[in-house]
PDB file with SEQRES, HELIX, SHEET and CRYST1 records, atoms N, CA, C and O in Angstrom:
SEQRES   1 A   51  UNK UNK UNK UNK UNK UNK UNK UNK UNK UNK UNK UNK UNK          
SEQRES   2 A   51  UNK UNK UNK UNK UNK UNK UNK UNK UNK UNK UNK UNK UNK          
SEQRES   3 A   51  UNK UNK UNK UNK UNK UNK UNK UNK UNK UNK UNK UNK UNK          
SEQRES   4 A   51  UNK UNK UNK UNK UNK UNK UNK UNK UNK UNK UNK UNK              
HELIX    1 AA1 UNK A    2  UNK A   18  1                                  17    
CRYST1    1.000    1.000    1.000  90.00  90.00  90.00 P 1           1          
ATOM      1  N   UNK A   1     -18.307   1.425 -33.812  1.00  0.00           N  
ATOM      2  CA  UNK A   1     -18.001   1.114 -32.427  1.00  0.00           C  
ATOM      3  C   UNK A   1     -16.535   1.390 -32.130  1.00  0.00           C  
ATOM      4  O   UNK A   1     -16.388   1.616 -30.929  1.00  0.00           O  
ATOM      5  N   UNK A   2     -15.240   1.454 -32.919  1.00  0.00           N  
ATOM      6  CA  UNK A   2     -14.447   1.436 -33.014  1.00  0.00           C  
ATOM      7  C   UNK A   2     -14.198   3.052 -32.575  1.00  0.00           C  
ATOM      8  O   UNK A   2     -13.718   3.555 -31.559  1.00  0.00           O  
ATOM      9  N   UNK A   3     -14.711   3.585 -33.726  1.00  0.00           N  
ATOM     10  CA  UNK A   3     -14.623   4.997 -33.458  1.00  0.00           C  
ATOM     11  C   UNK A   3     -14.424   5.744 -32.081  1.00  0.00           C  
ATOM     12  O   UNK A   3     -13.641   6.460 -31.456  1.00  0.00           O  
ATOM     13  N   UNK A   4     -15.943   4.950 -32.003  1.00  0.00           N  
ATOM     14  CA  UNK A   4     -16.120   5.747 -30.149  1.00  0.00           C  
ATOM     15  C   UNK A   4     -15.063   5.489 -29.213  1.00  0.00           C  
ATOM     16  O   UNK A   4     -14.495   6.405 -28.618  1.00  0.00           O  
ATOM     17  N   UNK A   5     -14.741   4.120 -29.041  1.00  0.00           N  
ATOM     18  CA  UNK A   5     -13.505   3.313 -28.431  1.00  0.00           C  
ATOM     19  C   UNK A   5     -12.136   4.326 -28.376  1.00  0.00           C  
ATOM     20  O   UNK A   5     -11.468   4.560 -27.369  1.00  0.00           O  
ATOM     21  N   UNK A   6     -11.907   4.868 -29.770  1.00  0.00           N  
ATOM     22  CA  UNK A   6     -10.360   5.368 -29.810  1.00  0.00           C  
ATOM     23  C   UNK A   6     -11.020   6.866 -29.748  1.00  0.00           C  
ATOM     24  O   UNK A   6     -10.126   7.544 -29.241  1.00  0.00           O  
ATOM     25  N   UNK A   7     -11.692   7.381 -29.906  1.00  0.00           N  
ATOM     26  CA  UNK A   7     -12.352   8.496 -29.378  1.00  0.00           C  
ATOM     27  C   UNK A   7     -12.161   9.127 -27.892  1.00  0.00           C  
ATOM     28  O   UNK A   7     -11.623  10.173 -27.530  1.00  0.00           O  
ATOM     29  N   UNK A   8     -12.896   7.948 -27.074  1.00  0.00           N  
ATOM     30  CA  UNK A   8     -12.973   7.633 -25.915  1.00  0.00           C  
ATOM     31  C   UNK A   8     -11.492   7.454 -25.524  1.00  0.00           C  
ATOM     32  O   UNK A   8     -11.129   8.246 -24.655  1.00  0.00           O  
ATOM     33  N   UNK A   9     -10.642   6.674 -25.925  1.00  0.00           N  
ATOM     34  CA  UNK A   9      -9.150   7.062 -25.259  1.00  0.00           C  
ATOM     35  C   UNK A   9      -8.647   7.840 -25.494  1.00  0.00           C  
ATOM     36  O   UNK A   9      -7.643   8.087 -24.825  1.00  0.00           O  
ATOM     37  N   UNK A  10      -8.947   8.543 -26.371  1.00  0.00           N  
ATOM     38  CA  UNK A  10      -8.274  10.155 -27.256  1.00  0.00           C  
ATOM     39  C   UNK A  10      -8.652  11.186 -25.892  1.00  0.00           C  
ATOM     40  O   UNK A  10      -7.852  11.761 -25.154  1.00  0.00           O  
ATOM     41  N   UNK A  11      -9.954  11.196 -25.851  1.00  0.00           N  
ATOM     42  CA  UNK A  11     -10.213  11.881 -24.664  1.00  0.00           C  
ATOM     43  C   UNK A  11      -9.690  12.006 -23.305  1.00  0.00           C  
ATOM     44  O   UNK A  11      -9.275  12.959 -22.646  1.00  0.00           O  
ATOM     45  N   UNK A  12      -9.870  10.465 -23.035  1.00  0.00           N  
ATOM     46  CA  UNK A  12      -8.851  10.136 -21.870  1.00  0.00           C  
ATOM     47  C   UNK A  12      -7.104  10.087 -21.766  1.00  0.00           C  
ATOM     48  O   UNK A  12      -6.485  10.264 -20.717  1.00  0.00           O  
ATOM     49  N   UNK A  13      -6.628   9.870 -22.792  1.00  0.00           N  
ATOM     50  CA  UNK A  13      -5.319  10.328 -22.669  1.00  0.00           C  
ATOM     51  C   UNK A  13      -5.300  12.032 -22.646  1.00  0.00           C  
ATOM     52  O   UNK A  13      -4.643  12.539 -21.737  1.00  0.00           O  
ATOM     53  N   UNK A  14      -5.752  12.624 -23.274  1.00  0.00           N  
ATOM     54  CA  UNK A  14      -6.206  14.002 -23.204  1.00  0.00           C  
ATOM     55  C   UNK A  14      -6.396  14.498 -21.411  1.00  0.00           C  
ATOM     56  O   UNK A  14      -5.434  15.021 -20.848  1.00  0.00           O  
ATOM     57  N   UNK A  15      -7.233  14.346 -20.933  1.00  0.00           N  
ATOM     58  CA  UNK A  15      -7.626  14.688 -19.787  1.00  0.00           C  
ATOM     59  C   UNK A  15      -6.238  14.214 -18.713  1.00  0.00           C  
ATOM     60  O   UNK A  15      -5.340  14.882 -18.202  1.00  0.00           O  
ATOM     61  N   UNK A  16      -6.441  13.333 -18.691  1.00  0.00           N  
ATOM     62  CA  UNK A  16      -5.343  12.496 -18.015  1.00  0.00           C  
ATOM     63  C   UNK A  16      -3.800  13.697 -17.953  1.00  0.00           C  
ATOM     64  O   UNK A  16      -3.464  14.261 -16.912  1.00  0.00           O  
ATOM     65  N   UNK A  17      -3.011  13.877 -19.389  1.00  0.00           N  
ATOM     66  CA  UNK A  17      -1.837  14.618 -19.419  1.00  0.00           C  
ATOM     67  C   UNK A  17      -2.354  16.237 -19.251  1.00  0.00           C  
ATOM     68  O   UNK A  17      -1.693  17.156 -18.768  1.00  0.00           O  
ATOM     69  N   UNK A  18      -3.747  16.302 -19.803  1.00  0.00           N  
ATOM     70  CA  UNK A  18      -3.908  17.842 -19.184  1.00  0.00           C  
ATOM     71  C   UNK A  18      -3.637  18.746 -17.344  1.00  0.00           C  
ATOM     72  O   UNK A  18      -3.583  19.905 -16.933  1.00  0.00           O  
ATOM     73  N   UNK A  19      -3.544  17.442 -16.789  1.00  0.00           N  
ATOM     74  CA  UNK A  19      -3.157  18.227 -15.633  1.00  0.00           C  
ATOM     75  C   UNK A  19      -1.661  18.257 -15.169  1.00  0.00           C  
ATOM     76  O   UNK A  19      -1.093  18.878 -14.270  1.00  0.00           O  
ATOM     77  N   UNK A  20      -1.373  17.657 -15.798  1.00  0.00           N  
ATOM     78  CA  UNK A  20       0.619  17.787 -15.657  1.00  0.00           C  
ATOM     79  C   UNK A  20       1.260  18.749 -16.094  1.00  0.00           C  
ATOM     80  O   UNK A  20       1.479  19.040 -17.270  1.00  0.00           O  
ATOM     81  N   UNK A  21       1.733  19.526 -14.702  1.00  0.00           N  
ATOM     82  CA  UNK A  21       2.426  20.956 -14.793  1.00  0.00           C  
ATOM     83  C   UNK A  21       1.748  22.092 -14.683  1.00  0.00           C  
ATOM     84  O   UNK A  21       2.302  23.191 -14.681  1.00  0.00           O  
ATOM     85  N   UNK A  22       0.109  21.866 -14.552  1.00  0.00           N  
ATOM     86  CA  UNK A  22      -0.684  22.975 -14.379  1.00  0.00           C  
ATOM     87  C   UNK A  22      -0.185  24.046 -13.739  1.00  0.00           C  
ATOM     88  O   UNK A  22      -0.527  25.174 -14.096  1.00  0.00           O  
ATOM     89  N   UNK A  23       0.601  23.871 -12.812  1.00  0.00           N  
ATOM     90  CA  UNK A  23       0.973  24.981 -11.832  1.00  0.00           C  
ATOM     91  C   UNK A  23       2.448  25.368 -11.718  1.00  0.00           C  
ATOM     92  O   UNK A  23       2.935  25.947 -10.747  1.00  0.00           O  
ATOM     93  N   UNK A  24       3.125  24.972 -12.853  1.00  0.00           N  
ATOM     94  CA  UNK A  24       4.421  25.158 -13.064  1.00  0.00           C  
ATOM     95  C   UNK A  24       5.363  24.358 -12.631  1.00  0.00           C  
ATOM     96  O   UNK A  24       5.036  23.407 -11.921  1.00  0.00           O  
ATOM     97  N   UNK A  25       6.587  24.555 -12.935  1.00  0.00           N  
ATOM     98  CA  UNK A  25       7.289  23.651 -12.645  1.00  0.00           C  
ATOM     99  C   UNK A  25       7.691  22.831 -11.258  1.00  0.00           C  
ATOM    100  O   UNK A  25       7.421  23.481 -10.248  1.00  0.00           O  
ATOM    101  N   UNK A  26       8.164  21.797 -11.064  1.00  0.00           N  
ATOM    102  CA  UNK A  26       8.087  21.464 -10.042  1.00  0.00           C  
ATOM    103  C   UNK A  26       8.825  22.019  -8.691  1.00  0.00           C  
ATOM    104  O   UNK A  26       9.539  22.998  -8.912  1.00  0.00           O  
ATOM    105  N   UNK A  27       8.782  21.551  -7.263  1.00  0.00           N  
ATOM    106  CA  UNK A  27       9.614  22.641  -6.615  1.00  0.00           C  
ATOM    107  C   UNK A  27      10.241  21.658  -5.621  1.00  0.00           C  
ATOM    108  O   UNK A  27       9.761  20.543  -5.824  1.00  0.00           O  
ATOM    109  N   UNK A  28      10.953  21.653  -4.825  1.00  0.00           N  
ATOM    110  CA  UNK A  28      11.906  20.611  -3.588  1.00  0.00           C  
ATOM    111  C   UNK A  28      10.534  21.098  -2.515  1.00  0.00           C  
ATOM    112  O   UNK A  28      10.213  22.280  -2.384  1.00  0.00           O  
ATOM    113  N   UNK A  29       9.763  19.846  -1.740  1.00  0.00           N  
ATOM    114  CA  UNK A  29       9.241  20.662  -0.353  1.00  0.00           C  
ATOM    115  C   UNK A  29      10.447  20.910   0.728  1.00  0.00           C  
ATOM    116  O   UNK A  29      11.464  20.318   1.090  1.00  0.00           O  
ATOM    117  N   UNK A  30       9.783  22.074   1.024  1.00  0.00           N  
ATOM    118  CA  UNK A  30      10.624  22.597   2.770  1.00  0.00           C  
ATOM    119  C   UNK A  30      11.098  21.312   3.438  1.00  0.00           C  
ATOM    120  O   UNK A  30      10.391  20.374   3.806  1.00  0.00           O  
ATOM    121  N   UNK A  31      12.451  21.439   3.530  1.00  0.00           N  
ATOM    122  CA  UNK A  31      13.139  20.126   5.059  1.00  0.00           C  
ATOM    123  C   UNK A  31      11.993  20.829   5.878  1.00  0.00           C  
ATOM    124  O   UNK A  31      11.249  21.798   5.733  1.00  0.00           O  
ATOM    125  N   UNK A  32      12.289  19.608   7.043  1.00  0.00           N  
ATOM    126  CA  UNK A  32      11.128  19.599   8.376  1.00  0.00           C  
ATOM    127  C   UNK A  32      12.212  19.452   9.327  1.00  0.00           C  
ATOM    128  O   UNK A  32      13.143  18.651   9.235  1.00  0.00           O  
ATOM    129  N   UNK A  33      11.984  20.389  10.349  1.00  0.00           N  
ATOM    130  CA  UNK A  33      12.861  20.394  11.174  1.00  0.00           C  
ATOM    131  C   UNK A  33      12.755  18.990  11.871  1.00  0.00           C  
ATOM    132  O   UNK A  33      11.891  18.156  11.603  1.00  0.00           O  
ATOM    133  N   UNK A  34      13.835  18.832  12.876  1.00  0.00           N  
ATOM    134  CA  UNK A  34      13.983  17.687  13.642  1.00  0.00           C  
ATOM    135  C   UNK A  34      12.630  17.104  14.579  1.00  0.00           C  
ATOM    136  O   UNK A  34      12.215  18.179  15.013  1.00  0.00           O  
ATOM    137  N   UNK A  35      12.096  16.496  14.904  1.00  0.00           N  
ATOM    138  CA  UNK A  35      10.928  16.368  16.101  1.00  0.00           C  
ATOM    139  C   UNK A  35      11.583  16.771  17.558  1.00  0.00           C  
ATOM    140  O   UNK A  35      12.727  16.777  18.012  1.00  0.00           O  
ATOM    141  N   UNK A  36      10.238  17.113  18.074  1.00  0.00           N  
ATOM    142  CA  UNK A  36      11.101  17.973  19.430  1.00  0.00           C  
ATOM    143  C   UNK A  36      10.481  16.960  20.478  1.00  0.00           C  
ATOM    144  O   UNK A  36       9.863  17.483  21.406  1.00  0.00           O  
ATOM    145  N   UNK A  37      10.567  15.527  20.450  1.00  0.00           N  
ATOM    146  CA  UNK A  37      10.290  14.323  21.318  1.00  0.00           C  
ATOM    147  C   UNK A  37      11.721  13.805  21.107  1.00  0.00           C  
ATOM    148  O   UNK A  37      12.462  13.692  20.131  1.00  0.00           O  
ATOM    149  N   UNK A  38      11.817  13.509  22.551  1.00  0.00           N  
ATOM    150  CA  UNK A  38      12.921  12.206  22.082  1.00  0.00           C  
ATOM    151  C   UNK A  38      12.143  11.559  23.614  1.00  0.00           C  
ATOM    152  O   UNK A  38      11.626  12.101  24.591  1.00  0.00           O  
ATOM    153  N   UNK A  39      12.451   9.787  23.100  1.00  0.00           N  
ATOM    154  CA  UNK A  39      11.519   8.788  24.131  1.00  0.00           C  
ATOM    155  C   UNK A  39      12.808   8.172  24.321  1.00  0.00           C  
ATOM    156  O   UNK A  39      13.408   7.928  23.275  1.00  0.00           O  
ATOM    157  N   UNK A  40      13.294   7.909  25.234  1.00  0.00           N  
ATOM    158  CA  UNK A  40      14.289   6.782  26.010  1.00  0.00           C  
ATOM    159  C   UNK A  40      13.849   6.177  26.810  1.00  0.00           C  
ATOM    160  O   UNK A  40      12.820   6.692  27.245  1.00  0.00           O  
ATOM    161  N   UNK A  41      14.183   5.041  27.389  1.00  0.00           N  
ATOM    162  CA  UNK A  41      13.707   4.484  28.499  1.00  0.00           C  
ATOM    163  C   UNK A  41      14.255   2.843  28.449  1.00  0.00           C  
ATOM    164  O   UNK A  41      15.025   2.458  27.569  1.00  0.00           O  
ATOM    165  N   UNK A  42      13.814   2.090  29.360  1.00  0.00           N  
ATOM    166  CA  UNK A  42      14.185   0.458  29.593  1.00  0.00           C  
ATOM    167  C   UNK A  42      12.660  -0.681  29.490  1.00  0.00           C  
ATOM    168  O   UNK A  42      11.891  -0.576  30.445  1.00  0.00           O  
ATOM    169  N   UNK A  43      12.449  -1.236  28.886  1.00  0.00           N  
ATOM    170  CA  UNK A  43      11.197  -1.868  28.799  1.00  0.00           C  
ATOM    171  C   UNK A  43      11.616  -3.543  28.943  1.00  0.00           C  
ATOM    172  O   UNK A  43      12.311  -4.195  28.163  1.00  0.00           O  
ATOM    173  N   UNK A  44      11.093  -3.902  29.936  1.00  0.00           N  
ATOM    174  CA  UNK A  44      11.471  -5.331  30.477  1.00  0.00           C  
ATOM    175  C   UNK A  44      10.159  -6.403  30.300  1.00  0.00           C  
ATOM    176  O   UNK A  44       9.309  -6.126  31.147  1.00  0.00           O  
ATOM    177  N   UNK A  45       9.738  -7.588  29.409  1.00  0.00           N  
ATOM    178  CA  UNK A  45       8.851  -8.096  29.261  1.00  0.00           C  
ATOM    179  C   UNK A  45       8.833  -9.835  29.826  1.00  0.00           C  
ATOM    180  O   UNK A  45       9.743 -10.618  29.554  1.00  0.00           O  
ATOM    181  N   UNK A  46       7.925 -10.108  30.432  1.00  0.00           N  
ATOM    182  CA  UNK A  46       8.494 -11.824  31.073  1.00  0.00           C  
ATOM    183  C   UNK A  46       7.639 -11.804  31.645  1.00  0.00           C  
ATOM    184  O   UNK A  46       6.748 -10.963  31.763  1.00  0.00           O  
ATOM    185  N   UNK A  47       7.882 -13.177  32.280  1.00  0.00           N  
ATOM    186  CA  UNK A  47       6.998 -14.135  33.389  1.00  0.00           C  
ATOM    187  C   UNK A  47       7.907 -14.138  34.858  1.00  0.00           C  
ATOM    188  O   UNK A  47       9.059 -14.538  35.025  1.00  0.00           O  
ATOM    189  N   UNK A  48       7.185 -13.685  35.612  1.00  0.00           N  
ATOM    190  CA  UNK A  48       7.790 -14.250  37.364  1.00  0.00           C  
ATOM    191  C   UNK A  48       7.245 -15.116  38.059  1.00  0.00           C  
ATOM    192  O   UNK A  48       6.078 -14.882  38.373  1.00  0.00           O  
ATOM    193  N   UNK A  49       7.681 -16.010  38.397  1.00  0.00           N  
ATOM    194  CA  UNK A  49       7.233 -16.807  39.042  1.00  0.00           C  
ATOM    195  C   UNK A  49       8.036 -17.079  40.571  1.00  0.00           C  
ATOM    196  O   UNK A  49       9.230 -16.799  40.680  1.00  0.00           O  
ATOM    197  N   UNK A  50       7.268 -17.638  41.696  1.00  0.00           N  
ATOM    198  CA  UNK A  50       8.372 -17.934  42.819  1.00  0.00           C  
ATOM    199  C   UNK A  50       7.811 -18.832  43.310  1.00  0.00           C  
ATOM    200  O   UNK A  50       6.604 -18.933  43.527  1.00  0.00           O  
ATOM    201  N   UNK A  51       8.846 -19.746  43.584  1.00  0.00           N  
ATOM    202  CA  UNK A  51       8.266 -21.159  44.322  1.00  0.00           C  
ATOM    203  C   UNK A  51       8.381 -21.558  45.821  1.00  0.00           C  
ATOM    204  O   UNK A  51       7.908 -22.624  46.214  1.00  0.00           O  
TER     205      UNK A  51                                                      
END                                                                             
């Protein structure tokens, strides 16, 4: 039972590091330019009341 156990993680550590670096080394992604929104404005929240 043992066997299978460290078998079984042999495999899985196996699989697991087999996909690291598949595709070469790593690379910086592309900057993203600025967003082309800009939101300004005044936002006023309350109660009115008049007596």
């Amino acid at each position: 039972m043992t066997q299978y156990l460290l078998f079984a993680g042999l495999a899985l550590l196996l699989a697991t590091l087999s996909g690291c670096g598949v595709d070469g080394a790593p690379t910086r992604p592309a900057d993203t330019p600025p967003p082309g929104v800009h939101v300004s404005g005044e936002a006023r929240i309350g109660v009115v009341s008049r007596l």
